[in-house]
N, C-alpha and C positions, 0 to 999 in steps of 0.2 A: 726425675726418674721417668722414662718412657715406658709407657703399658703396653703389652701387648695385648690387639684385639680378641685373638682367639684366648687370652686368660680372664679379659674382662668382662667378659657376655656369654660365660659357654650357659646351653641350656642342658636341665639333668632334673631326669624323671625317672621315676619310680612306682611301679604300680604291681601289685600281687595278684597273680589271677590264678582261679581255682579251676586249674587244667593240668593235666601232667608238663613239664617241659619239653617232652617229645612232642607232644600236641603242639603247643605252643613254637615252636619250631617249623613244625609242618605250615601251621599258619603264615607262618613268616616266609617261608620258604618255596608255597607251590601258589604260582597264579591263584587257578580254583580257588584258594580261600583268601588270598590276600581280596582276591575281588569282593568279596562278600563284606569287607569290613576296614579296607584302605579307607583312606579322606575323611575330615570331616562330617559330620551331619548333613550340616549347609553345603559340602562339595565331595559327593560320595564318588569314588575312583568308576568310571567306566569302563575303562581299558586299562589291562595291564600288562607289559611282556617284563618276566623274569626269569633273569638266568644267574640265580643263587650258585657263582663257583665265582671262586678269586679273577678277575679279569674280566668275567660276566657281567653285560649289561642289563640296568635296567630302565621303565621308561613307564610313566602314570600319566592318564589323565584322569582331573578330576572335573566334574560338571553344574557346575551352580543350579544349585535345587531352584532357585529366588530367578536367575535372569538366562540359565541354559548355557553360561559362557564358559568355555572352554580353556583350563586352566595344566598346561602340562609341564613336567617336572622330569629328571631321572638323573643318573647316576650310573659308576663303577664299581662293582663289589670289591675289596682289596682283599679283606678276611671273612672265611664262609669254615667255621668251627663247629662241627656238628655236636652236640646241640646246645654249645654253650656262649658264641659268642657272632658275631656281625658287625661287618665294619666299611662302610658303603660312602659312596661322597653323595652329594645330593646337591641340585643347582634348577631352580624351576626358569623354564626357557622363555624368559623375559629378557631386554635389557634391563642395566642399570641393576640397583644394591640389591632386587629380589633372584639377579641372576647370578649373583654370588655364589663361586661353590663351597658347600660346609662341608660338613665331616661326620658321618652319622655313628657311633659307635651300640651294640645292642649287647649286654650280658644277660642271659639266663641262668638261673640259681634256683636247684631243686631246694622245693620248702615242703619238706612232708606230703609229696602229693601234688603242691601246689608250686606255683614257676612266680618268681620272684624276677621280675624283669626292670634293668635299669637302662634308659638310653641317656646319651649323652650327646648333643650336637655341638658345634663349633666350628668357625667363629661368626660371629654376626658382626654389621656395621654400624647397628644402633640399635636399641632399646626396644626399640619398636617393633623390629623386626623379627627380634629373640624372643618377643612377649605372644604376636603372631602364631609362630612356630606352636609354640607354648600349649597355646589355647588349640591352633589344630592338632596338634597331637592327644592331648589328653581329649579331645572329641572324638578322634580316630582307635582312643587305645577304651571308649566308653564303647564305642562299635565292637571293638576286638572282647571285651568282657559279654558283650551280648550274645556273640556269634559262639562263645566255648558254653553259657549258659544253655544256648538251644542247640547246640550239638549234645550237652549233657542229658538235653531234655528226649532229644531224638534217639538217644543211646538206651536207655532207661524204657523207653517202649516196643522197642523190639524183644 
């Protein structure tokens, strides 16, 4: 039997964050905040240009906290579903298996108040690669819980 790679490596995360899904959306949706909380920890996004509509490009850099190197990525938007869904290809501008393009898929799901957000990526060429992703994403999406925390917090004092 032959496997296919995009059935055997998808990546699929899952994280609840306590922001409305309109919020969460916005985040997702306008430079301004994706800048605040794209990449990584170790590779926080400096540059972002997005154009959140089906056909819309987009294009990140991100900047190694550790050595400054310059790490850029982007993508096509395919589906731009207000505010429930996202569906973008992704390919970071390397040769070779990191320049592969995946498939980035993003649902939002109101949860009483709170967004319910599951990505799914697809396909990778090895293990490695998919585990990578993994790890920057849920560093990226610890950024993204931080950034509705202290907007919650900046709301609350006005």
């Amino acid at each position: 039997m032959t496997m296919n790679i995009s059935d055997s490596l998808p990546l699929t995360l899952t994280r609840i964050f306590d922001a409305p899904r309109e919020l969460v959306w916005e985040a997702w949706t306008r430079a301004e905040h994706a800048l605040q909380w794209w990449g990584p920890r170790h590779h926080p996004a400096t540059d972002i240009e997005w154009d959140a509509r089906p056909g819309g490009r987009w294009r990140n850099c991100l900047r190694s906290v550790e050595t400054g190197a310059l790490l850029w990525h982007g993508g096509v938007f395919r589906e731009v579903i207000r505010p429930e869904r996202l569906v973008f290809t992704f390919a970071w501008e390397e040769p070779g298996e990191r320049g592969l393009e995946t498939l980035v898929t993003v649902n939002f799901t109101d949860r009483d108040g709170k967004t319910e957000m599951t990505l799914r990526q697809t396909p990778f060429q090895s293990i490695g690669e998919r585990d990578g992703h993994d790890e920057g994403w849920n560093s990226t999406f610890d950024r993204l819980a931080e950034f509705f925390a202290t907007s919650n917090r900046r709301s609350q004092e006005c």
